[in-house]
N, C-alpha and C positions, 0 to 999 in steps of 0.2 A: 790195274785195279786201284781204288781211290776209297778211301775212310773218312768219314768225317764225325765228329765227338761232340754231343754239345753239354758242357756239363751242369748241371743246374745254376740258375743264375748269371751265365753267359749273356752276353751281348748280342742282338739279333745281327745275323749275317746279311751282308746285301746281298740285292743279287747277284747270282755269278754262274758260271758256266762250269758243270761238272765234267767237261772235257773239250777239247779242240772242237770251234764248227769246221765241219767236212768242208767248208770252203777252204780254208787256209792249212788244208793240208796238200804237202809237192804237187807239184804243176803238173808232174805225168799221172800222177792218180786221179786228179782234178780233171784233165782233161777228158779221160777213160770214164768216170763217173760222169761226165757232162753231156757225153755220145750216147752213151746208155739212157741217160734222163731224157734224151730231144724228145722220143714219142708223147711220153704222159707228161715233162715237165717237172718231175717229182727227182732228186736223188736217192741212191742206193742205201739201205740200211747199212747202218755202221758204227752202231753204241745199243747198246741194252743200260739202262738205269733201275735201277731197284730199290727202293723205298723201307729199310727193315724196321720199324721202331721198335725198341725195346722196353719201352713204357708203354699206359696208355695213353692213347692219339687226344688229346682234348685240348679244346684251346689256349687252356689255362699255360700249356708246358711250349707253347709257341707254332706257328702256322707252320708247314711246308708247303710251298707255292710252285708248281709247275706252269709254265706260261707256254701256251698254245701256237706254237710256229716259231718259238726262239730258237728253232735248229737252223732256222734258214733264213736269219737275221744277218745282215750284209754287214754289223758292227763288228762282229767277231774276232777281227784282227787285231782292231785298236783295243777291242776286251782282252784280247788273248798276251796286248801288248806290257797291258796295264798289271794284268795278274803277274807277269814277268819279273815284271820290274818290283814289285810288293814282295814277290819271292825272294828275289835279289837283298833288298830291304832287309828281311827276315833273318837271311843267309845272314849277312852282314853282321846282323846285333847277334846271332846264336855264335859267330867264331868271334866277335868281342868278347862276349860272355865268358866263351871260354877259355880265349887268352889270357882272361882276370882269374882267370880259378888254377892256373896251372904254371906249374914255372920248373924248371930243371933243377938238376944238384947244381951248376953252377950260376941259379937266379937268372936265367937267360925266362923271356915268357916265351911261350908258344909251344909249336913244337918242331921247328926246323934245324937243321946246322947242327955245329959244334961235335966234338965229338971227346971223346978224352977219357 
């Protein structure tokens, strides 16, 4: 399950994928779901999205944009590759950040080692 917050005055988001496409998930489910699909051509259901706002929906407070067959959009890896690596990024500056704010009794940063 997946949260997202937009707090006033927030920067609009691009677009992105609020989960894995059912392509680029393991190659034995892929394959299973791809046998299933030959008859109609369609893959298996496999995400429900839910929409809650907790304001009222007016344009003023910013779009939400659902785009019409980006479940079986063939970029999905290279999206799914790119979110990764942003994540990473993120990861990155959130354990800088916090090796600035923390330091031991004996002035060591971080929080590994030493012991005494």
């Amino acid at each position: 399950m997946g949260l997202v917050i937009s707090r006033p005055g927030a920067k609009p988001q691009p677009f992105h994928m609020d989960g894995p496409h059912l392509k680029s998930w393991p190659a034995e489910f892929q394959a299973q779901a791809e046998a299933g699909a030959a008859s109609n051509g369609t893959l298996p259901i496999h995400a429900l999205n839910v929409f809650i706002p907790l304001i009222d929906f007016k344009f003023e407070h910013g779009a939400t944009e659902l785009v019409p067959g980006s479940h079986d959009l063939h970029v999905g890896r290279a999206l799914d590759i790119e979110i990764a690596r942003q994540a990473e990024l993120l990861e990155a500056r959130q354990g800088m950040a916090d090796s600035d704010s923390y330091s031991d009794s004996d002035g060591d940063k971080g929080g590994g080692g030493g012991g005494g």
